[in-house]
C-alpha positions as CSV (number, residue, x, y, z in Angstrom):
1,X,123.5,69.0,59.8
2,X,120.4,66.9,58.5
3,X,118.9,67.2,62.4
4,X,119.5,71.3,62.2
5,X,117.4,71.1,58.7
6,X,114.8,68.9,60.1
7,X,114.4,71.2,62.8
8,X,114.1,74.2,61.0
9,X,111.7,72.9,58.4
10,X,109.3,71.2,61.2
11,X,109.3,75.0,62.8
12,X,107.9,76.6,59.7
13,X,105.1,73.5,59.3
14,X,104.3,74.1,63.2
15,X,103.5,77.8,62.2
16,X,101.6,77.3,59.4
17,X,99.5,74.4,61.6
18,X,98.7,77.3,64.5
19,X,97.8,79.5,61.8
20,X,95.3,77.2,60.5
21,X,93.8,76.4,63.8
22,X,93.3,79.9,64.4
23,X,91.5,80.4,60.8
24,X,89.5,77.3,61.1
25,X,88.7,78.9,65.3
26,X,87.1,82.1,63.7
27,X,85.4,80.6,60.7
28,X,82.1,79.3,60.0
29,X,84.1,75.5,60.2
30,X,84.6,76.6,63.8
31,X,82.1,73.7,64.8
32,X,83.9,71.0,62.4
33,X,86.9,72.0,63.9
34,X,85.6,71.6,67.7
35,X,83.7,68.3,66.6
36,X,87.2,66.7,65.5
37,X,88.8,67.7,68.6
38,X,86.3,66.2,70.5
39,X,85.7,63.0,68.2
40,X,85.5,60.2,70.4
41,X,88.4,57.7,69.8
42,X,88.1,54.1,71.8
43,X,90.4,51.0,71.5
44,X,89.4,47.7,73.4
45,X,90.3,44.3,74.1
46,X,87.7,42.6,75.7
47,X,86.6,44.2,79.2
48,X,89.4,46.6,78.6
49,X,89.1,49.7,76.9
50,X,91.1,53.2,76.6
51,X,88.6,55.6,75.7
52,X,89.3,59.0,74.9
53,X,88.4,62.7,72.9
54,X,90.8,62.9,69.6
55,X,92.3,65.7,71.7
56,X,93.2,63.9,74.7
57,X,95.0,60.9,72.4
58,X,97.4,63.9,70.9
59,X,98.1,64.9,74.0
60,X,98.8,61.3,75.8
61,X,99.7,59.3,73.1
62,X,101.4,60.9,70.2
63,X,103.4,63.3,72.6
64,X,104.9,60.2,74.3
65,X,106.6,59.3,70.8
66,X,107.8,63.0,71.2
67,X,109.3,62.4,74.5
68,X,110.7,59.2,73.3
69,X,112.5,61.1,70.3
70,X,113.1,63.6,73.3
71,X,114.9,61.1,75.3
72,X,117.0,59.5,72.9
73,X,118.8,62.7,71.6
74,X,119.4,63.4,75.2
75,X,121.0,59.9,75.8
76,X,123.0,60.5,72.5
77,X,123.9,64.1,73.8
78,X,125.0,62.9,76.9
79,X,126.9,59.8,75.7
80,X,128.8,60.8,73.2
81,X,127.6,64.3,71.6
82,X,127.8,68.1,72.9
83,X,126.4,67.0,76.8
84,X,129.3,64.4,77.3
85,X,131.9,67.5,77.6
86,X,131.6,69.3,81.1
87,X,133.0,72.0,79.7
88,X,131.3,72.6,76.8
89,X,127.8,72.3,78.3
90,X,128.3,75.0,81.3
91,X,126.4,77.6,79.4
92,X,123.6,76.4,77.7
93,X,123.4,74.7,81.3
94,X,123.4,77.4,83.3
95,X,121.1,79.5,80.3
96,X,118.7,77.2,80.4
97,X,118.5,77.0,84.8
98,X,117.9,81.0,84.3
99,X,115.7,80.9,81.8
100,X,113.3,78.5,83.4
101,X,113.6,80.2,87.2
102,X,113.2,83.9,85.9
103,X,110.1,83.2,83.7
104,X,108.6,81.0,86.8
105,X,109.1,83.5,89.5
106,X,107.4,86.7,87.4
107,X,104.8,84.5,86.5
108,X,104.2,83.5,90.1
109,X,104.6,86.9,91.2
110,X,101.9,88.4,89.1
111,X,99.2,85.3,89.8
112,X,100.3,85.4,93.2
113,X,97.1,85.9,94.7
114,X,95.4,83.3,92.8
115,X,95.6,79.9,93.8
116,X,94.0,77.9,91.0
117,X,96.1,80.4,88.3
118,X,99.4,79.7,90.3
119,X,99.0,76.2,88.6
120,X,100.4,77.1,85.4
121,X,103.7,78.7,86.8
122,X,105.7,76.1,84.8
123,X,104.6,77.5,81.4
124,X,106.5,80.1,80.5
125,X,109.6,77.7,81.7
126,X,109.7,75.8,78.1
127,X,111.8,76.5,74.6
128,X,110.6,75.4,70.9
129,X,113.7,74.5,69.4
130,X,112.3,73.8,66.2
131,X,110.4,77.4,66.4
132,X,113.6,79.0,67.5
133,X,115.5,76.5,64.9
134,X,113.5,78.0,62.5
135,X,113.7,81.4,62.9
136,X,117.5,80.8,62.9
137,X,116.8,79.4,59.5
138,X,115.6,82.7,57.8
139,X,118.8,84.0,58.6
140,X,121.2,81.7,56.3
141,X,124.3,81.1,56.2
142,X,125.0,84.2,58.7
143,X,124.6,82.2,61.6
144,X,127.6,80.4,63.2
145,X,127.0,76.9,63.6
146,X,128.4,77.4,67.5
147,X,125.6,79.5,68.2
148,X,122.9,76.9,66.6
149,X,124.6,74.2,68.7
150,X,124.1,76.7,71.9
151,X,120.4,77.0,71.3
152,X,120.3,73.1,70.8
153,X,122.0,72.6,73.9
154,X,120.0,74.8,75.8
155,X,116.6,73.7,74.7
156,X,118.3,69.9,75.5
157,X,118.5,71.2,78.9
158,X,115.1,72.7,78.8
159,X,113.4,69.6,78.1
160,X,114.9,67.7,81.0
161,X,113.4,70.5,83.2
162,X,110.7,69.9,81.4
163,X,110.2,66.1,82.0
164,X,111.5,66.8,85.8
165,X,108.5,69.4,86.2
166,X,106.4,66.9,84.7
167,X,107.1,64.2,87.0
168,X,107.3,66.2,89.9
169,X,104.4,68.4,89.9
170,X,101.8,67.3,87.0
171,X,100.7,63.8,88.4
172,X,97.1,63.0,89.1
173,X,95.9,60.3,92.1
174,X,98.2,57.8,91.5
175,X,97.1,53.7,91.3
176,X,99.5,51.4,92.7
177,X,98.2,48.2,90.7
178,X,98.6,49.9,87.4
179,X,102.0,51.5,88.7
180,X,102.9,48.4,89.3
181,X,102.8,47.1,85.9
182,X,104.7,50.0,85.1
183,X,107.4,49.2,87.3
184,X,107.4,45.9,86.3
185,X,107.7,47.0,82.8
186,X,110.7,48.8,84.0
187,X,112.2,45.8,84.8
188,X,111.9,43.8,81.7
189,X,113.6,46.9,80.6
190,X,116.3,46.7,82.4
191,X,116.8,43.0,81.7
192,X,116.7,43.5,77.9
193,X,119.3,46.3,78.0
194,X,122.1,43.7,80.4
195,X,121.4,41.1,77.9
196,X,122.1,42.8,74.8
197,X,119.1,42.9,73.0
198,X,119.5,45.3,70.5
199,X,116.2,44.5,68.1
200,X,114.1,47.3,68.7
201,X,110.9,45.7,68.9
202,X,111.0,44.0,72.5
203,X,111.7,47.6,73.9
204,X,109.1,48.8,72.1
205,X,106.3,46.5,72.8
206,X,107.1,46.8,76.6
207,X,107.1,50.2,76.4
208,X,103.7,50.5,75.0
209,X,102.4,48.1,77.9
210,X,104.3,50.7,80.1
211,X,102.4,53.4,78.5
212,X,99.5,52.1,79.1
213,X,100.0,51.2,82.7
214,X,101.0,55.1,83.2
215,X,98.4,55.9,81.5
216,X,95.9,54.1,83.7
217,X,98.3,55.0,87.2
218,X,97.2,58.6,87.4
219,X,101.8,59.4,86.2
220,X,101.5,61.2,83.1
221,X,101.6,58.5,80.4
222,X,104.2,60.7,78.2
223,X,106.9,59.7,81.2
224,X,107.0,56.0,79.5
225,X,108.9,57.6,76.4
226,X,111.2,59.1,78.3
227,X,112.1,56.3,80.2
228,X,112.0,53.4,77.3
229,X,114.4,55.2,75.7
230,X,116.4,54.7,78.5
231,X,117.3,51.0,78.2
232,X,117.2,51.6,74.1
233,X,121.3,50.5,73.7
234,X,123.6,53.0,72.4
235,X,125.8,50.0,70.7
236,X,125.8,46.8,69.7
237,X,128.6,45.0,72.2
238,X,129.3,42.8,68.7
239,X,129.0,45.2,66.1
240,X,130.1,49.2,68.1
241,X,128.8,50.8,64.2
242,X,125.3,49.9,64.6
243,X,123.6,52.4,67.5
244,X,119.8,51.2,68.2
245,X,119.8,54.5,69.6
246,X,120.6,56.4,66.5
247,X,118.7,54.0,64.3
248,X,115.1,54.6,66.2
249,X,115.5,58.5,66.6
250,X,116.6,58.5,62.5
251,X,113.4,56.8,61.7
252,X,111.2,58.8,64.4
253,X,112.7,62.3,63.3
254,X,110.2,62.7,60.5
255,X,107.4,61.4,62.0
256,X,107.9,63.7,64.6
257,X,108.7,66.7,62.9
258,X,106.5,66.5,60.4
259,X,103.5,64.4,61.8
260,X,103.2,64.6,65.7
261,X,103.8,68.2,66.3
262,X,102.4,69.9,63.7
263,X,98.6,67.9,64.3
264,X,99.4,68.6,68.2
265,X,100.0,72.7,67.8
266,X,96.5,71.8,65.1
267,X,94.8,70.7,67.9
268,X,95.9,73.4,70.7
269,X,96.0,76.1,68.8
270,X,92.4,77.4,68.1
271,X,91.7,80.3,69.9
272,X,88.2,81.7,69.7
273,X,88.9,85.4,69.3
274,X,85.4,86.4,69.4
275,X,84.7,86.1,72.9
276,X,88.5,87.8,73.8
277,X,88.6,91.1,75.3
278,X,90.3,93.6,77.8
279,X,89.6,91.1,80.4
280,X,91.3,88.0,78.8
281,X,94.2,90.3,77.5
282,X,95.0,91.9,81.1
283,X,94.6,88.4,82.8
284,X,97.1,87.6,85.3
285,X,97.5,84.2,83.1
286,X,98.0,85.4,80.1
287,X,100.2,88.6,81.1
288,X,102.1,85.9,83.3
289,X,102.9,83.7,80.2
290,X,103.4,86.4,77.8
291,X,106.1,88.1,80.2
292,X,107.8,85.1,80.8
293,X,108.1,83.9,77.7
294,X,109.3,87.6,76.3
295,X,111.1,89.2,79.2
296,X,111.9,86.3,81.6
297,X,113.5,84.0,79.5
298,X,116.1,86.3,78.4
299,X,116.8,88.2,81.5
300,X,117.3,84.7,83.5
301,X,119.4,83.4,80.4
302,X,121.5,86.6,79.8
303,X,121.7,86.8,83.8
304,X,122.8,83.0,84.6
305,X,125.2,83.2,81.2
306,X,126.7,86.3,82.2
307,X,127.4,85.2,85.5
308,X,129.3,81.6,84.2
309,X,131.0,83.9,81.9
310,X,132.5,86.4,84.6
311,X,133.3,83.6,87.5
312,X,135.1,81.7,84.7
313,X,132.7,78.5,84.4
314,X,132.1,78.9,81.4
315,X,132.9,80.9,77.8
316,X,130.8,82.6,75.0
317,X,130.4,80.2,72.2
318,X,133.3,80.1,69.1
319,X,132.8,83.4,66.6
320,X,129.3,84.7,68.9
321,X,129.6,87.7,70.9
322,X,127.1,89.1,73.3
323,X,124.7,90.6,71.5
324,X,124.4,87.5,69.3
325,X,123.8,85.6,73.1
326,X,121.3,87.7,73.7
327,X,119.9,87.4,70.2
328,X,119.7,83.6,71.2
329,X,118.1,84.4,74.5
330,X,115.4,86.3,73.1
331,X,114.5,83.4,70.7
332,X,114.6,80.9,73.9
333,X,111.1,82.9,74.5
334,X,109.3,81.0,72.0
335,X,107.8,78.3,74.0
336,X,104.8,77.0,71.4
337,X,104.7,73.4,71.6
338,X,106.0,72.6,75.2
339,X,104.0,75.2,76.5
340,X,101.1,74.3,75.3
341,X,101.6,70.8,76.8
342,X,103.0,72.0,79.8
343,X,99.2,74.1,79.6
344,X,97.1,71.5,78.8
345,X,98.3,69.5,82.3
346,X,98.5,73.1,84.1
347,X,94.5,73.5,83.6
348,X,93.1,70.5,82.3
349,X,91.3,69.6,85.8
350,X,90.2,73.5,85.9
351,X,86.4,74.8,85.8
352,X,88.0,78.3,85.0
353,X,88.5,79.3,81.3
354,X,92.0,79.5,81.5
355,X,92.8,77.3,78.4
356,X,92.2,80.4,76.3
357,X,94.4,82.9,78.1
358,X,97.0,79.8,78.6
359,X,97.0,80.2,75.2
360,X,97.1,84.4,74.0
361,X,100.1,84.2,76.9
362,X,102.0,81.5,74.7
363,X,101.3,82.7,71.3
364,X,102.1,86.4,72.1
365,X,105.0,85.7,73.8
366,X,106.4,83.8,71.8
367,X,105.3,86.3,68.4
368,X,107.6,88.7,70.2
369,X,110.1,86.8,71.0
370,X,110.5,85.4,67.7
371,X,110.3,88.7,66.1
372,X,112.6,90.4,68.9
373,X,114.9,88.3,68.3
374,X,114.9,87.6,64.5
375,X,115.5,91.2,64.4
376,X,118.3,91.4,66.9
377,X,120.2,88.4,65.4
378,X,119.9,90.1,61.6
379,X,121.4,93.3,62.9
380,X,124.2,91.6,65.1
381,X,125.1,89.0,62.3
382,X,127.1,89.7,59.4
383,X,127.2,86.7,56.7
384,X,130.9,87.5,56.0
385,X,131.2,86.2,59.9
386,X,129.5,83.0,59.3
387,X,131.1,79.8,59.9
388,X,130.2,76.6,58.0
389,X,127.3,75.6,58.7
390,X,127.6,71.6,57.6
């Protein structure tokens, strides 16, 4: 279960990057730290140029290799791991339709009378797996490997709701030439996948043209790594053993865990506590996020679950019972990285402040929810129970 470990491990480095965010935030470096967000970054070839703030390149351009990794472990899921069995994938399914309606609705409901806050509805609708992998971790061996591969699921699920939301409702003015390119990009795509290509670096040249063409379209740019990886083949037609698939989310896995998301919860993390008081607590964006994140995502989850269960859809998970479902549901609270991003395209266009109680909402929410549910899990788990955990 190298992908289980990976996860796990990337959780704890994401913590201890938040963490340092926060210190550097309230320190004396606090100006370093705000400098290096907003370092000016610019690439150019000729007339053309991409210029951005450091920040702005974490959140366009190294989250796009995230949603590419994203993307291919759903394709792998779907084609031939835990998605590609209807039956197996009814409750994580239905968990994570729940847990991203519930959270939505109460934060709508509480923001309800403010338009520009209603923009951030979506943000309490996202799962961390490798925060909630993580915290899964600290348990050991007591864990059943069914309910780890639950929790994947779900948060599998999550992220297509995620890229859907994304899509749908986080898209700026939108340029027909450039999204022109983009289709066209598309295209080659397409072409390479019919003819077999199986090198990886055709796909991924076009795909950073596509990028760029998103980029410039007014789509969010992140959308190009979920569709390359797409038209990535699953098999060579000559040689079935060799996955291109496989072989590109191997090598991204690290660089991913390890690299990208820890520097991206760096970047998003600092909250200035200084200027924080009753008012930022008890705002309807933060209270919003935090209740989502803590009560909404397990309610919806337990409720949608519990519902398959009792119709028949769908059954608990092998050697899990359900107070170790719920245990999972509470953990589906912890929303960090997605969050954040979902956040950062909530409010990015806002003249409020609401980037800092974006951000109290996600972090407290998803404190509780990890300790809720850490807690729950070591009560309702026995290691003798344990299955093997590969």
């Amino acid at each position: 279960m190298r992908f289980l470990q990976q996860e796990s491990a990337g959780g704890i480095l994401l913590v201890l990057s938040a963490a340092l965010a926060m210190v550097l935030a309230n320190s004396p470096l606090q100006d370093w730290y705000r400098s290096l967000l907003d370092l000016p970054v610019e690439v150019r070839i000729g007339d053309f140029a991409i210029a951005k703030a450091l920040l702005l390149w974490v959140n366009d351009g190294l989250m796009g290799l995230f949603f590419l990794l994203v993307g291919l472990e759903l394709k792998r899921e779907y084609l031939e791991g835990e998605l590609s069995n209807p039956k197996s994938i009814a409750l994580p399914a239905l968990g994570a339709i729940g847990g991203m309606v519930i959270p939505a609705l109460i934060y709508v409901v509480i923001n309800w009378q403010h338009a520009s806050a209603l923009k951030g509805w979506a943000i309490p609708t996202a799962t961390d797996i490798a925060f909630a992998l993580g915290v899964l971790a600290l348990l050991g061996s007591r864990v059943p490997l069914s309910l780890k591969v639950f929790l994947t699921s779900l948060a599998i699920f999550d992220d297509i709701g995620a890229i859907l939301i994304i899509a749908l409702f986080y898209t700026s003015k939108v340029s027909m030439v450039a999204l022109v390119v983009a289709i066209l990009c598309i295209f080659v795509l397409f072409v390479f996948n019919r003819r077999g290509v199986v090198d990886k670096s055709p796909y991924l040249v076009v795909g950073l043209v596509m990028w760029v063409a998103l980029l410039k379209s007014g789509v969010h740019a992140t959308l190009a790594g979920v569709v390359l990886s797409m038209f990535i083949p699953m098999r060579e037609r000559e040689n079935p053993e060799n996955s291109p698939v496989k072989s590109l989310e191997h090598d991204l896995h690290a660089i991913v865990a390890f690299g990208i998301l820890p520097f991206f919860a760096f970047c998003n993390s600092g909250i200035d506590f200084s200027g924080i008081g009753r008012e930022q607590l008890f705002d309807g964006v933060t209270v919003g996020i935090a209740v989502g994140l803590f009560l909404g995502k397990q309610l919806g989850i337990m409720l949608f679950c519990g519902l398959g269960i009792l119709l028949g859809w769908s059954e608990l998970p092998r050697g899990v019972d359900w107070r170790g479902l719920y245990g999972a549901a509470i953990l589906c609270g912890i929303g960090f990285t997605m969050s954040l991003f979902l956040g950062s395209l909530a409010f990015e266009e806002s003249g409020n402040n609401f980037p800092v109680d974006e951000r109290l909402g996600i972090v407290s929410g998803s404190l509780a929810s990890g300790l809720l549910g850490f807690g729950v899990l070591r009560l309702c788990l026995r290691p003798k129970s344990a299955e093997a955990t590969g």
